[in-house]
C-alpha positions as MATLAB code, in Angstrom:
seq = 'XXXXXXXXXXXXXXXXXXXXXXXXXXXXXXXXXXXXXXXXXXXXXXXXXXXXXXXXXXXXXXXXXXXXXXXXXXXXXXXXXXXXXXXXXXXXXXXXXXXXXXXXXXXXXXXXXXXXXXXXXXXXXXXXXXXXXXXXXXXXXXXXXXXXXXXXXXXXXXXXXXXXXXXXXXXXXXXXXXXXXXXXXXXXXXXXXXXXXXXXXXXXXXXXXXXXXXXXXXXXXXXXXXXXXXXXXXXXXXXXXXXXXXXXXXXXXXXXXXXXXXXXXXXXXXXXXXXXXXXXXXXXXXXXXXXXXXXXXXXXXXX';
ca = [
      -4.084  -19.431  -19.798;
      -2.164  -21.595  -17.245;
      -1.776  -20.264  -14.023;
       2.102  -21.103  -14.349;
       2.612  -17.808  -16.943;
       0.870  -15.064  -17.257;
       0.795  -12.258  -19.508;
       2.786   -9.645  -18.079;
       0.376   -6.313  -18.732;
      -0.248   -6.319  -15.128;
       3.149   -6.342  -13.812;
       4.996   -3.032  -13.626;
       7.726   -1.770  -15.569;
       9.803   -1.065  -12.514;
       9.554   -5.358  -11.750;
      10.049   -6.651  -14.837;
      12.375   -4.652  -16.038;
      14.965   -4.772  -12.947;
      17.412   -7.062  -13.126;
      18.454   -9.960  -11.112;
      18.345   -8.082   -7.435;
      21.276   -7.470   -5.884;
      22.003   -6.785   -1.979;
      20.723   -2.820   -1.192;
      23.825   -0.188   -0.396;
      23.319    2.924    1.305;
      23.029    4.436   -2.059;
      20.032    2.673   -3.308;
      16.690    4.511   -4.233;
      13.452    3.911   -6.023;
      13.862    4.974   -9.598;
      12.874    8.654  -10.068;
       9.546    9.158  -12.312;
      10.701   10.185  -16.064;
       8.200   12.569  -18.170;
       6.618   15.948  -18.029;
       6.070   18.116  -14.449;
       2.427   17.178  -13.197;
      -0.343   19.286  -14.847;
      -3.105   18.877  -12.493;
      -2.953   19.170   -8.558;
      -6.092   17.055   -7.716;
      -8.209   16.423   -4.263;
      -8.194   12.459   -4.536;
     -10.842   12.122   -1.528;
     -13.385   14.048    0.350;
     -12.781   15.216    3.759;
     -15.652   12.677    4.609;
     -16.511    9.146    3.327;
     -18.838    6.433    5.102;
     -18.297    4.119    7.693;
     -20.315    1.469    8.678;
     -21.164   -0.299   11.931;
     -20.861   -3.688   11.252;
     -21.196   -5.263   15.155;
     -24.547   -7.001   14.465;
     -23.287  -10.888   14.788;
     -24.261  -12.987   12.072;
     -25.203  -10.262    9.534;
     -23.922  -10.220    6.608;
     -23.074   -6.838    4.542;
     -21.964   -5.125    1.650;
     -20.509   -2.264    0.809;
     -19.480   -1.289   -2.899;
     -15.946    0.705   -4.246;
     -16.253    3.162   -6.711;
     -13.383    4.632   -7.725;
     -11.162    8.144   -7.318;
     -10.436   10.834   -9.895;
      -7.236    8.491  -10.021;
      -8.599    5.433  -11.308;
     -12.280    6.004  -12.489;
     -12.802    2.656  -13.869;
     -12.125    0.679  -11.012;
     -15.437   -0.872   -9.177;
     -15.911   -3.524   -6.791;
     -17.861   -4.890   -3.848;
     -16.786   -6.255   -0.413;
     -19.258   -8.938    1.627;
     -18.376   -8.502    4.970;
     -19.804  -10.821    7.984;
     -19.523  -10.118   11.808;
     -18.408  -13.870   13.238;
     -18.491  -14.124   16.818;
     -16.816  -10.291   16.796;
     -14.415  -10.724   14.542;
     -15.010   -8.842   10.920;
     -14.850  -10.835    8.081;
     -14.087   -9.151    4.772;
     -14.189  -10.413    1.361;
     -13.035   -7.728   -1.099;
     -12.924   -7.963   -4.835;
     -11.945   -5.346   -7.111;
     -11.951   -4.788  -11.002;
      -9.968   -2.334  -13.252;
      -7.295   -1.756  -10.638;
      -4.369   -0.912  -13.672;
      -0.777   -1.285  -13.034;
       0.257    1.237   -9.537;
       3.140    1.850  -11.205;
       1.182    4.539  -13.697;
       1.233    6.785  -10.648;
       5.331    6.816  -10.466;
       7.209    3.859  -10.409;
       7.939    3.935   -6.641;
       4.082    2.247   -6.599;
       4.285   -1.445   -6.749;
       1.135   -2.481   -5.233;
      -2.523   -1.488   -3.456;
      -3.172   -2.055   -0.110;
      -7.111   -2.076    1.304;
      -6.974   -0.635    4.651;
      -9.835    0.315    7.326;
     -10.501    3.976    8.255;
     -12.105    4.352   12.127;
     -14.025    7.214   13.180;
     -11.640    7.817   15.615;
      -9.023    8.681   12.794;
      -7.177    5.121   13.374;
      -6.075    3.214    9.891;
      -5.226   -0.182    9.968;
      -3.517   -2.149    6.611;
      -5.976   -5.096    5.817;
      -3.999   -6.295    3.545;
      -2.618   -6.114   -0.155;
      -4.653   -6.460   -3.039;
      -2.314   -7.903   -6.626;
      -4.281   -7.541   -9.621;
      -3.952  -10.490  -12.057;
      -3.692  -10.590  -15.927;
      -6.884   -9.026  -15.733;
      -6.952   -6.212  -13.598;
      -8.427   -8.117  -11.122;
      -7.696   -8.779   -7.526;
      -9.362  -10.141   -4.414;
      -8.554  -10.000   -0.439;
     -10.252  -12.439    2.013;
      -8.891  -10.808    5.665;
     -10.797  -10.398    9.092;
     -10.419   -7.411   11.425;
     -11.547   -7.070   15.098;
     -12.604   -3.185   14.518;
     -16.321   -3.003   14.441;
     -16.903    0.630   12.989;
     -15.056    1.351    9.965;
     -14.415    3.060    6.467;
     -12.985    0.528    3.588;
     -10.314    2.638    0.734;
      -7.436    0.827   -1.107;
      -4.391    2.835   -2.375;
      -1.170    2.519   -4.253;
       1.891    1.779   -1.862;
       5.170    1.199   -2.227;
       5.117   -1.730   -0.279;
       2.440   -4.298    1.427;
       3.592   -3.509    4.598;
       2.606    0.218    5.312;
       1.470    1.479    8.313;
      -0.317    5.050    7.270;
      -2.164    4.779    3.622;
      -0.727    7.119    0.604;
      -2.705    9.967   -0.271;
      -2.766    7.806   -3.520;
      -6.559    6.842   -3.156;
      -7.852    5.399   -5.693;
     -11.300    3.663   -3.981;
     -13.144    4.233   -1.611;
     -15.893    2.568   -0.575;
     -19.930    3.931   -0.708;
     -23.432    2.628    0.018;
     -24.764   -0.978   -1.478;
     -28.565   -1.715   -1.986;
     -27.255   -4.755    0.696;
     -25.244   -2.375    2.955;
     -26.779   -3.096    6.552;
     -25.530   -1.228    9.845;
     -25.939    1.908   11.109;
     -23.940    4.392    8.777;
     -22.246    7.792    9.424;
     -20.089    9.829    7.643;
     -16.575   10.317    9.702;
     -14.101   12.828    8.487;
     -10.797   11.736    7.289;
      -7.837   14.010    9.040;
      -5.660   15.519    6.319;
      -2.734   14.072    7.949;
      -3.698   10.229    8.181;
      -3.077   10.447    4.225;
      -0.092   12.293    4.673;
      -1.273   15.027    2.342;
      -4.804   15.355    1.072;
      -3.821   16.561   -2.671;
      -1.647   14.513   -5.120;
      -0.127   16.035   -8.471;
      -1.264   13.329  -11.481;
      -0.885   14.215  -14.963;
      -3.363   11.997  -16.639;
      -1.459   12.219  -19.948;
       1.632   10.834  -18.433;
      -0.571    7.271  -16.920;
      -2.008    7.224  -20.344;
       1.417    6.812  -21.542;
       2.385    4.262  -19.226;
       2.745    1.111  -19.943;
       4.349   -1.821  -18.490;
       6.205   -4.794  -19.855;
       4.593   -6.921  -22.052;
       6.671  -10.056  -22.141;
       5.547  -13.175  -20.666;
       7.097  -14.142  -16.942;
       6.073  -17.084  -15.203;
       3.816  -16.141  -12.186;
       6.287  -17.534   -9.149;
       9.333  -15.053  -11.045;
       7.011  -12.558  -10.972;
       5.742  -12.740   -7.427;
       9.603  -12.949   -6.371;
      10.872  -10.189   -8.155;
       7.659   -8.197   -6.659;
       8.173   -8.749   -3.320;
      11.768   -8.623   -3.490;
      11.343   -5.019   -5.470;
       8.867   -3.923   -1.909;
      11.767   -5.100    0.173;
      14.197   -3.130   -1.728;
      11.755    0.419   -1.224;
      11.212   -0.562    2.245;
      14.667   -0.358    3.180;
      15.253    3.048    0.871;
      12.574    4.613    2.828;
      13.997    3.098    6.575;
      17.456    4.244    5.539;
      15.708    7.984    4.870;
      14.641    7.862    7.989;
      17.940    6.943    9.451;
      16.766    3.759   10.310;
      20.232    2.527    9.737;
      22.005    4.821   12.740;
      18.910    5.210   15.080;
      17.113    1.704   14.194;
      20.552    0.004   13.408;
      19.899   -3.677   14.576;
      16.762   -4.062   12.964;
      17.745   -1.893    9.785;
      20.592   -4.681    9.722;
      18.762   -7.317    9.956;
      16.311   -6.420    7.248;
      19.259   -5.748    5.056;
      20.550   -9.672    5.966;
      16.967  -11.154    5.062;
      17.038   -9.138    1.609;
      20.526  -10.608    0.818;
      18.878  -13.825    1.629;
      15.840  -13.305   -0.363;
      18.129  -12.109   -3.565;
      20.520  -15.344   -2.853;
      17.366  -17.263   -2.962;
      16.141  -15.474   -6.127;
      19.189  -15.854   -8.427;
      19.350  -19.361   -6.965;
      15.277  -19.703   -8.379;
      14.006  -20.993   -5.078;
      11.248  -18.241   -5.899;
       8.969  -19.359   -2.879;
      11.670  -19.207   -0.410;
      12.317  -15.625   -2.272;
       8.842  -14.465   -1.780;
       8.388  -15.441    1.803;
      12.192  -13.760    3.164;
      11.655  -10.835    1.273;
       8.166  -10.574    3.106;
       9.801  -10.116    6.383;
      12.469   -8.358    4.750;
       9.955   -5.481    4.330;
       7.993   -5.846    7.563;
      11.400   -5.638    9.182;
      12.580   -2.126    7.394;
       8.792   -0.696    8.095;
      10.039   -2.044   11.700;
      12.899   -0.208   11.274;
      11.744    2.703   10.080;
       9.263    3.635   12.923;
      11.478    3.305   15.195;
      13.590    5.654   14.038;
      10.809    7.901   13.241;
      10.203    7.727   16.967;
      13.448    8.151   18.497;
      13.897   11.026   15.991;
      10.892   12.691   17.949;
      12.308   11.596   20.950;
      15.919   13.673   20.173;
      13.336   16.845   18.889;
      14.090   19.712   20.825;
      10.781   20.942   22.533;
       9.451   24.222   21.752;
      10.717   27.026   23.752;
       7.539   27.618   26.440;
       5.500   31.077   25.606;
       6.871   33.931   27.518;
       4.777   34.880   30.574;
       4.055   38.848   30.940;
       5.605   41.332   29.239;
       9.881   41.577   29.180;
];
């Protein structure tokens, strides 16, 4: 099969189905998640999981990713290389099934880097092809870390999901000192997700044919369009209100671009449509905590 269309089993429902996008109002949310209430409430990843030391120069490493109670199937390995400090990682992953089976806010995976000193950083996002497949050639300057990849709403997250569905684990070409660091319950936000494996099995995305550069647009303009519905619940748009607008003016642009089918120009404006709203959004996050109240000091003595 050409690399100009592909078959669209690995696209999500929520993508292909949209139609042409349109500029987001205030009003504008994710579509909510149809089917039965979740029948399982499931720990997706220990409190621990390995890190490695890669800060040997010149040695190359492996690790390997197995995968969650979320996504069984999915495997892969990642060679990574320490080059004159900076990390080299070459990730590829198989069986990594539509996000979208895990509610249809999910419309990609992102392969991030877990510190001992609780820090995550995004790596980078990971698109699986007609095959389930998907590979991520990035670099890092942290020398000390844990490798997981989970579903996101967008590529341009700045704490993971608890939505874990690898994580990586010992290779027979893993070299490096290794220790186990534990994983704070609030760097995943939550450390439980409710999954009702019935409901995935029953998911199942379009599958039409779409020619990969439509498909790429109408993805990244679809991350754009969650960005901003997650900046505007943070009230990005009164406490973050410059760069809320601007995000807003580069997914107008992207859409223009879109319905015009300049689907490269699409793809890269709707990029920094979505870095802008995550922008956007932690800003208000922080100026929200700024405007907190502090908590009343404890009473000294007895009244």
């Amino acid at each position: 099969m050409g690399r100009a269309t592909l078959l669209a089993g690995f696209m999500l429902a929520g993508v292909l189905g949209a139609q042409t996008p349109h500029p987001l109002e205030h009003s504008s949310a994710p579509a909510e998640v149809q089917g039965p209430s979740p029948l399982y409430r499931v720990n997706v990843i220990d409190s621990s999981t390995m890190a490695v030391n890669y800060s040997a120069r010149g040695t190359a490493s492996k690790v390997a990713f197995r995968g969650t109670v979320l996504l069984r199937d999915a495997k892969g390995e990642a060679r990574v290389r320490n080059r004159q400090g900076a990390i080299e990682v070459d990730a590829r992953i198989e069986g990594l099934e539509p996000p979208g089976r895990f509610g249809e806010q999910y419309l990609t995976y992102v392969a991030w880097a877990l510190t001992p000193q609780g820090r995550a950083t995004n790596l980078g996002q990971l698109v699986p092809d007609h095959k389930n497949r998907a590979r991520l050639r990035t670099s890092t300057e942290l020398q000390t870390f844990a490798l997981i990849v989970t579903a996101e709403p967008y590529h341009a997250v700045t704490q993971p999901s608890n939505v874990v569905v690898l994580e990586n684990i010992r290779h027979a070409e893993t070299y490096g000192r290794i220790e186990q660091i534990a994983i704070a319950p609030e760097l995943l936000h939550r450390g439980e997700i409710d999954f009702d494996p019935s409901a995935a099995e029953r998911y199942r995305p379009n599958t039409g044919r779409v020619k990969l550069d439509v498909y790429e647009a109408l993805l990244e303009l679809n991350q754009a369009k969650n960005a901003l519905y997650l900046a505007q619940s943070a009230n990005a748009h009164g406490l973050a209100a410059s760069a809320y607008g601007r995000a807003e003016d580069l997914y107008r642009t992207a859409s223009q671009h879109y319905e015009g089918k300049r689907y490269g120009d699409a793809v890269a404006v709707a990029r920094q449509a979505t870095q802008t709203a995550e922008d956007a959004r932690l800003v208000a996050l922080e100026r929200t905590r700024e405007r907190s109240p502090a908590p009343p000091a404890a009473a000294s003595g007895q009244e």
